[in-house]
N, C-alpha and C positions, 0 to 999 in steps of 0.2 A: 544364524550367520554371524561368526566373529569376525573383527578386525575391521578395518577402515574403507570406506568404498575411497575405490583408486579413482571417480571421476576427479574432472578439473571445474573449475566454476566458468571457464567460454563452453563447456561442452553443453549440443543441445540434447534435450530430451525427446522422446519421441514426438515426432510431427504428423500429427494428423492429414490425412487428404479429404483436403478440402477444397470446394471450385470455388475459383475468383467469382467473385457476387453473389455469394450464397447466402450472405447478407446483407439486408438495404437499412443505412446508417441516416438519421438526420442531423444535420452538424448546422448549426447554425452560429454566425459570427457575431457578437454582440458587443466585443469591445471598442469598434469606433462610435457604435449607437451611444454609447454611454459617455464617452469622451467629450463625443459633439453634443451635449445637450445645452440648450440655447435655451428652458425656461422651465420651471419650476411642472410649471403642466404638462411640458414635454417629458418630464421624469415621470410624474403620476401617470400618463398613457403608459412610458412603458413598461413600469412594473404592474399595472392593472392587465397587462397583457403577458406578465412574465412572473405568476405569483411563488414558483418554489424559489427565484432571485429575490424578490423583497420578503417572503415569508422568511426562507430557510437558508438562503447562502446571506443575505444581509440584515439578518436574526429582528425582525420586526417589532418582535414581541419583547425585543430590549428595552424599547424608546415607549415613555410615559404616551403619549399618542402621535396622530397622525402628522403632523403639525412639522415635531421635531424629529420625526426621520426623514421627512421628505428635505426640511431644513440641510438637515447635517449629511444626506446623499449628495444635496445639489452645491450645496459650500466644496465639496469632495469633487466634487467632476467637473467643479468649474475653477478647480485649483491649475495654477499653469503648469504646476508639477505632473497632473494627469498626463500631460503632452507627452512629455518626457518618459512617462511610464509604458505608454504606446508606441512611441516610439522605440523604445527598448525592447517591446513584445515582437514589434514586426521585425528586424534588427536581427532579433534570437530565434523566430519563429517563422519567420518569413509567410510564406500562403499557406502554413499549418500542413501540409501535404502530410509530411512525415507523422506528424499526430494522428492524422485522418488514418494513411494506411495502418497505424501501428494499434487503433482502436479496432479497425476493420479486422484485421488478423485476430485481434484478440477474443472480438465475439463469435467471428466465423467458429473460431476453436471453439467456446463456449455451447455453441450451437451444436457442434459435433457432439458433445458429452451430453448435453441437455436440449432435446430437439425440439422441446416446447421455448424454451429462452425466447424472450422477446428482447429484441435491444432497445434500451434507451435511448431518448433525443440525446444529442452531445450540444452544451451549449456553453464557449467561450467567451470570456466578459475578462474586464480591467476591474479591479476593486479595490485601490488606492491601496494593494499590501494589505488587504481584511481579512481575506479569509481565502483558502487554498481549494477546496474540493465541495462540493457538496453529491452524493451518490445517495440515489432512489433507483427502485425500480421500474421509473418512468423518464427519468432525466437525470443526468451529469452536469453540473456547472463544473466548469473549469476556471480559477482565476489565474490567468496567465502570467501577471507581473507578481505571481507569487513565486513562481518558478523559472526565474529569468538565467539563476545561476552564477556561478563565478563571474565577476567582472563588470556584472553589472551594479549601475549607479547608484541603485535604491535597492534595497533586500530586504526582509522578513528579520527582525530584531531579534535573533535566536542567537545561542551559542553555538559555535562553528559546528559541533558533535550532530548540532541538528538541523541545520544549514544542509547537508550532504541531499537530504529526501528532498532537497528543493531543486531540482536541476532539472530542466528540461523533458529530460530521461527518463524519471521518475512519476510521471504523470499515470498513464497506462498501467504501470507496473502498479500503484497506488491503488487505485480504484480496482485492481482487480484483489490484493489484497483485502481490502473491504468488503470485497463480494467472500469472498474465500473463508473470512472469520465470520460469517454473517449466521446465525444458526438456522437460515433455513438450507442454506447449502451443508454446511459446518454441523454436523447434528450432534451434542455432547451430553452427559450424563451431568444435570445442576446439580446434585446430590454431591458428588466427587470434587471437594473443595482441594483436593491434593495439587503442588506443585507437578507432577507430573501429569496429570490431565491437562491443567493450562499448556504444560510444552509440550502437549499430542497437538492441542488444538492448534495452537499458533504455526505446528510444525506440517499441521494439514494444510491448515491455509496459505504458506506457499509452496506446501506442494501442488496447493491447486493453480495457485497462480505462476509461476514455473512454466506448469503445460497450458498455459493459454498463450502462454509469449514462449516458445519451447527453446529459443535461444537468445534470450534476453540473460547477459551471465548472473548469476548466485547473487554476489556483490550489490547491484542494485536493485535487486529484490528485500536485502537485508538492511541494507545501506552501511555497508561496512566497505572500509577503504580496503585497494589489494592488501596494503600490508597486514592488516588488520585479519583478513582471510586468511592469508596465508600462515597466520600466527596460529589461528584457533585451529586450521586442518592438522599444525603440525605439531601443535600441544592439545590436542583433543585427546588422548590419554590423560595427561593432566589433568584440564580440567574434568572430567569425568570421575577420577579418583577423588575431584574436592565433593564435587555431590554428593559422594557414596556417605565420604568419608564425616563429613558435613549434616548426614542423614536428610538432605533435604528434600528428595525425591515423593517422598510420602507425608512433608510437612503439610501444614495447610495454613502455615503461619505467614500473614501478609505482609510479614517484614521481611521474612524471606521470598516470598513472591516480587517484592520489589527491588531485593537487592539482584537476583536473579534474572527476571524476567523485564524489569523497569528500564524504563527510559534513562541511562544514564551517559555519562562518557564513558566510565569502565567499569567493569566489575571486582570491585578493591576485595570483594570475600576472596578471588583467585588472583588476583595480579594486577597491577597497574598498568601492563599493557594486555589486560584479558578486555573485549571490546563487552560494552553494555548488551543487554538484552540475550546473555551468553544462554541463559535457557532456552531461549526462544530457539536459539541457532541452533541447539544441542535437539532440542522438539525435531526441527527439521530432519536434522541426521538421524533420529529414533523411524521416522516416517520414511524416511529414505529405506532404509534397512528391511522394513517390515517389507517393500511393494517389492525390495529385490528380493526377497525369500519366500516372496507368494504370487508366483506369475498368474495366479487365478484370480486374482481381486482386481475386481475394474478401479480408475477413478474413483466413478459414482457410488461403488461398493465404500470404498476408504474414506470416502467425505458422509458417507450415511452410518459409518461405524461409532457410535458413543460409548463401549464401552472403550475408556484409555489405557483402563489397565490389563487388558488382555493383552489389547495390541503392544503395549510395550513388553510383556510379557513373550511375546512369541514372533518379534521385531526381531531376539538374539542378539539384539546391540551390548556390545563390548569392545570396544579400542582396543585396539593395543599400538605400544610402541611403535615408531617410526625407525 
């Protein structure tokens, strides 16, 4: 298939039918428990009752012993700033409703594609700006005043480029992310060190995550600003021509995996206003391509596909001009 798919990034993708309460979600609230903690013991009850929150969102295994995490938890939650950080969640978040349904939707979907899926407890906490997510497949921490987003008082010390995955909105879309690259969903070929396998994978994983929120737009899946979209839709000839031309498709050289695919503000190999992680994006559109030119592959089929170099082979992705 040549040329550019003509979607827009609000359009939604297909929507499953699915009945309200086809899944039972357990959400539980944990950031005033932690707010209000009144005594060093009252901390030890509740992480002895909440072990992936003291193991694995507030990393245990960092602190020489017992002593000085429980220390440096209860100094943390009994700062007056906490107040303020709770109050800002509720503020921005109000009774969570809109996370709840936006989780709900999300597994419901999940559930549709994979009928064995078990959902995870959902469990939101304040963590003094610590840490943002932790995903198992038995529990979600959420840290809310991670994600308070523009405007608010206290934020995450990041540079703005990465600021953007902090907002509200980004939550759900995240974590499903994280399920999407996971290689037990994600199945890929470790053999295949090539910069194009990585942008199959990456470009699976939100197409998985896409149809589990079917109209959640592009944008906050990639966390690229509209402009930033609308640049790469509409120099996606370009940049494709620097790949070719660049040979990097078939490198395996991790310098080019990072200028490419990494974390950055832009990608300076194509343009100072080409947005970072422009491989990643270009993965996507290679995965886009394949599922429109093979109405016979399920999901479950494309996410169980490891070989990447077929599928970009018979994707027929080529740009052209606008």
């Amino acid at each position: 298939m040549g040329g550019c798919l003509e979607e827009e990034t609000e359009n939604c993708v297909f929507i499953p039918d699915v009945v309200s309460g086809t899944v039972d979600i357990q959400f539980e609230e944990l950031q005033d428990s932690l707010a209000g903690m009144r005594s060093k013991n009252e901390l030890v009850s509740f992480l002895k009752k909440h072990p992936a929150i003291s193991n694995n969102f507030f990393r245990r295994s960092e602190y020489p012993d017992d002593s000085a995490f429980i220390n440096n938890l209860y100094k943390k939650f009994t700062n007056p700033a906490i107040d303020t950080l709770l109050d800002e969640t509720r503020r921005v978040f109000g009774d969570l409703s809109e996370l709840k349904r936006q989780f709900t939707e999300a597994f419901a979907n999940i559930k549709y594609y994979y009928p064995d899926f078990v959902p995870p407890k959902i469990q939101t906490v304040i963590s003094g700006i610590e840490t943002d997510l932790l995903v198992t497949d038995s529990v979600i921490v959420v840290g809310l005043d991670f994600y308070l987003g523009r405007g608010a008082k206290y934020r995450p010390n990041f540079y703005q480029y990465l600021l953007r995955r902090y907002e509200p909105e980004d939550i759900v879309p995240s974590c499903l992310l994280i399920y999407g690259i996971d290689d037990r969903i994600n199945k890929t070929d470790v053999k295949d060190k090539t910069v194009v396998a990585d942008m199959i994978a990456y470009g699976k994983a939100f197409y998985f995550a896409k149809h589990m929120l079917p109209c959640v737009p592009d944008s906050i899946f990639i966390w690229y600003t509209k402009e930033e979209m609308e640049g790469a839709r509409r120099n996606e000839d370009l940049v494709w021509e620097r790949f070719l031309q660049d040979k990097i498709l078939f490198s395996t050289s991790m310098i080019d995996k990072r200028n490419y695919l990494g974390e950055r503000p832009f990608t300076s190999q194509v343009g100072e206003k080409c947005p970072g992680r422009i491989g990643q994006w270009i993965g996507w559109r290679i995965v886009k391509h394949y599922m429109n030119s093979h109405h016979d592959v399920t999901l479950q089929q494309l996410m169980s596909t490891s070989d990447a170099q077929t599928l970009f082979k018979e994707s027929g992705y080529r740009p052209r001009r606008r």
